[in-house]
N, C-alpha and C positions, 0 to 999 in steps of 0.2 A: 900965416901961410895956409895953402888949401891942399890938403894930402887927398888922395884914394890907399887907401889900403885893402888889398886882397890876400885871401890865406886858403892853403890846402893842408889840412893835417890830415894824417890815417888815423883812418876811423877804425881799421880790423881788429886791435886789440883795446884791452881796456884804460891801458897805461894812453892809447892814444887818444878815446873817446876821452881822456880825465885833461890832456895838452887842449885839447879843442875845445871844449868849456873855458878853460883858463884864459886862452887867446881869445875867445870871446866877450869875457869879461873886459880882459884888458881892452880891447879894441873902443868896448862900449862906456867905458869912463872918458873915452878922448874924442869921442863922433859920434854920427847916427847911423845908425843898421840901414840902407838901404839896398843891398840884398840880402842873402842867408850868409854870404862870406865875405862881404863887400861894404866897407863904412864910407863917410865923407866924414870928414875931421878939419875943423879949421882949428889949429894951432899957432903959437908962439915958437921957436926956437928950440927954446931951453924943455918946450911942451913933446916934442919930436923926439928930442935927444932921449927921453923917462921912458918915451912909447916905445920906441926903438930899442932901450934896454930890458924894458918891459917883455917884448915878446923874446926876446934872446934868452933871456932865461926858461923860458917857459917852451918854447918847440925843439923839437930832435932835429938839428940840420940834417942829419942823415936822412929824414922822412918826410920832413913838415916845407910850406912855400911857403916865404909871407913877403909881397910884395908892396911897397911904397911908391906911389908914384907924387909925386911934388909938378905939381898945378901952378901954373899961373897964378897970379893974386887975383882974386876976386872971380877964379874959373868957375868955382862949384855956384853962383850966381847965375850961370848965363847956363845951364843945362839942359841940353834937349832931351825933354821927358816925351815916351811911349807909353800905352797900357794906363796902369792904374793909379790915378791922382800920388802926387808928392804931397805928401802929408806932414813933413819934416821941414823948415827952413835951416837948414845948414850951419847958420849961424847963430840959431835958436839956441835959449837954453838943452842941457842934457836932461831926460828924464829917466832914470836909473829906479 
């Protein structure tokens, strides 16, 4: 399946700069970074279900956004890119 995933953590304190590292980590073991808060993720299932526990442990619901959106098959393929070259193919290996 082809996810976007987007996140807003507070950044004002330090316990929140320590959620926003984390959530980026996790983000970046399952997709590619293609903005500063924004990945493309092509997963499995059972790959969603880890990510989705993943960041539930890790953000303050009180504070933090972390949105999912679930894509057509094969959407992150057909992407109308502006600005600066896609450097990433989506479905490419991770480079971590």
């Amino acid at each position: 399946m082809d996810l976007l995933v987007t996140y807003d953590v507070e950044t004002v304190t330090p316990k929140g700069q320590r959620r926003l590292r984390k959530v980026a980590k996790i983000c970046e073991a399952y997709g590619h970074r293609v903005q500063k808060s924004v990945f493309e993720v092509v997963c499995r299932d059972t790959d969603k279900v880890r990510l989705v526990a993943a960041l539930q442990e890790v953000i303050d619901p009180t504070q933090d956004s972390v949105r999912i959106y679930r894509l057509p098959a094969h959407a992150l393929d057909d992407v109308e890119h502006l600005g600066k070259p896609r450097l990433i193919d989506p479905r490419g290996p991770l480079v971590i």
